[in-house]
C-alpha positions as CSV (number, residue, x, y, z in Angstrom):
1,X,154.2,67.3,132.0
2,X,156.9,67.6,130.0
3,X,160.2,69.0,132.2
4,X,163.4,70.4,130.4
5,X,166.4,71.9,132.7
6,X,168.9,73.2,131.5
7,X,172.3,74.2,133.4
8,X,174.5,76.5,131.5
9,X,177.8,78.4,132.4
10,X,176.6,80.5,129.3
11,X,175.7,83.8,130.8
12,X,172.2,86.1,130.4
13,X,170.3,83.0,128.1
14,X,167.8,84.9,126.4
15,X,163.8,84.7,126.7
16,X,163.5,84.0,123.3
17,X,165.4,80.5,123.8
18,X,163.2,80.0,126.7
19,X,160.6,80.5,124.6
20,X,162.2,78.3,121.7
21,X,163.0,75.4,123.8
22,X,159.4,75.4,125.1
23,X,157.3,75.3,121.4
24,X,160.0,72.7,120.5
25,X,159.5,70.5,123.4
26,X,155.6,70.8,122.8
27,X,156.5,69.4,119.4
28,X,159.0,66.8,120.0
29,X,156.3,65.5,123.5
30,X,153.4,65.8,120.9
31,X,152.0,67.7,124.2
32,X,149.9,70.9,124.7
33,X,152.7,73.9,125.4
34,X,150.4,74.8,128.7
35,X,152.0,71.5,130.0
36,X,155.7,72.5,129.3
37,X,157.6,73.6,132.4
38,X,160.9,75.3,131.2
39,X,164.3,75.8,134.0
40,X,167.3,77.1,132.8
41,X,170.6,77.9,134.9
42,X,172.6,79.9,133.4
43,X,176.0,81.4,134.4
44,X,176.7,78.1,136.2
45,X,180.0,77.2,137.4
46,X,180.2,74.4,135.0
47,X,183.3,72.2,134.0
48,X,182.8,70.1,131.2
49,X,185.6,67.6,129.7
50,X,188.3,69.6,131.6
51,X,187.6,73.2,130.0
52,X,185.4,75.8,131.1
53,X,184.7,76.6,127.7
54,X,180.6,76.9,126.6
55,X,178.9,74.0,128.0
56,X,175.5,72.1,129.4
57,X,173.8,70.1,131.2
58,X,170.3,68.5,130.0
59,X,167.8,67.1,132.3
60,X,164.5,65.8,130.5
61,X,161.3,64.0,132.2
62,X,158.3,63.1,130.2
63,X,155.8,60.3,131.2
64,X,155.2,58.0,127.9
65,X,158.5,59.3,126.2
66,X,160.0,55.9,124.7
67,X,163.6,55.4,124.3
68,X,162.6,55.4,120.7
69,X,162.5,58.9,120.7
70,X,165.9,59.7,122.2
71,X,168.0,60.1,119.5
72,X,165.4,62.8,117.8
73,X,164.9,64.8,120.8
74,X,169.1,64.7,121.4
75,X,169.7,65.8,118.0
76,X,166.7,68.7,118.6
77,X,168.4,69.7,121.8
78,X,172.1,69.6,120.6
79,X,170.6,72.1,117.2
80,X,168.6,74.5,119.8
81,X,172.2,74.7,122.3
82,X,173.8,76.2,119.0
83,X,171.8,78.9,119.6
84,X,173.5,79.8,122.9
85,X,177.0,79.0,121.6
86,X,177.4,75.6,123.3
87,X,178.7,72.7,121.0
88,X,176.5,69.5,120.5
89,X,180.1,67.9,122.0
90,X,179.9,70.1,125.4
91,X,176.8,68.8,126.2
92,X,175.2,65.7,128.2
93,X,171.3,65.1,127.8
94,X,169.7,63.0,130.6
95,X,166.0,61.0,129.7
96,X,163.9,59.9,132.0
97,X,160.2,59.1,131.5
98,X,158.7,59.1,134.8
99,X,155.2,56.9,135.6
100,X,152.4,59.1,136.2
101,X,151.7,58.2,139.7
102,X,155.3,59.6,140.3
103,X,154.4,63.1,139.5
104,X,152.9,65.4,141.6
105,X,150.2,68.3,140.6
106,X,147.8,69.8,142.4
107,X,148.0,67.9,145.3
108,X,147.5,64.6,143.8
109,X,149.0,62.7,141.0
110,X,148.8,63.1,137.1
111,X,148.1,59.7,137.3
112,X,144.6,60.6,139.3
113,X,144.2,63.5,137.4
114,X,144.3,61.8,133.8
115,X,142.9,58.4,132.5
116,X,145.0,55.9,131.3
117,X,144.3,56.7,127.6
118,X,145.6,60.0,128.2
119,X,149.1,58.8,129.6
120,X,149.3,56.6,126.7
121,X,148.5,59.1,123.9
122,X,150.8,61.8,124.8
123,X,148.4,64.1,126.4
124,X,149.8,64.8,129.5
């Protein structure tokens, strides 16, 4: 269930960084790619530190992500926005590792749909 939005004031992001971000948020969530849902925004009126110069905003949700693993997926994220031209310094990452009976798919909740070993070994 891994969730990465992104909201740029970098114009025309290309698919291939969609793409990027995607396989490298499979490998930093240790979770099938199928379960990666990527949002960017880009061309955002975005004001960062009192310039309008390249910046970002991050928003990350994954159940079971531990605040362990913030610092590795924040240096990942601030390497991947050099791609689009925004500085690891122009950029805030936000974490959040929701429970599984807060997410909604299919009607229900990943936490009906999985067992609690799956929540707990990164499957989701």
């Amino acid at each position: 269930m891994p969730f990465f939005h992104i909201i740029t004031n970098v114009k025309d992001v290309s698919q291939e960084f969609v793409s990027k971000v995607s396989q490298e948020v499979s490998r930093l969530t240790n979770k099938n790619e199928s379960r990666v849902c990527i949002s960017v925004s880009d061309g955002a009126k975005l004001y960062f530190g009192g310039s309008g110069d390249s910046a970002a905003i991050i928003q990350f949700h994954s159940i079971g992500m531990q605040v362990s693993d913030h610092i590795t997926v924040s240096k990942s994220f601030a390497k991947l926005l050099e791609d689009i031209g925004v500085p690891s310094d122009r950029a805030y990452i936000q974490f959040n590792a929701p429970l599984a009976t807060h997410v909604g798919k299919c009607g229900t909740t990943i936490a009906e749909l999985t067992t609690p070993q799956d929540v707990t070994s990164n499957i989701l």
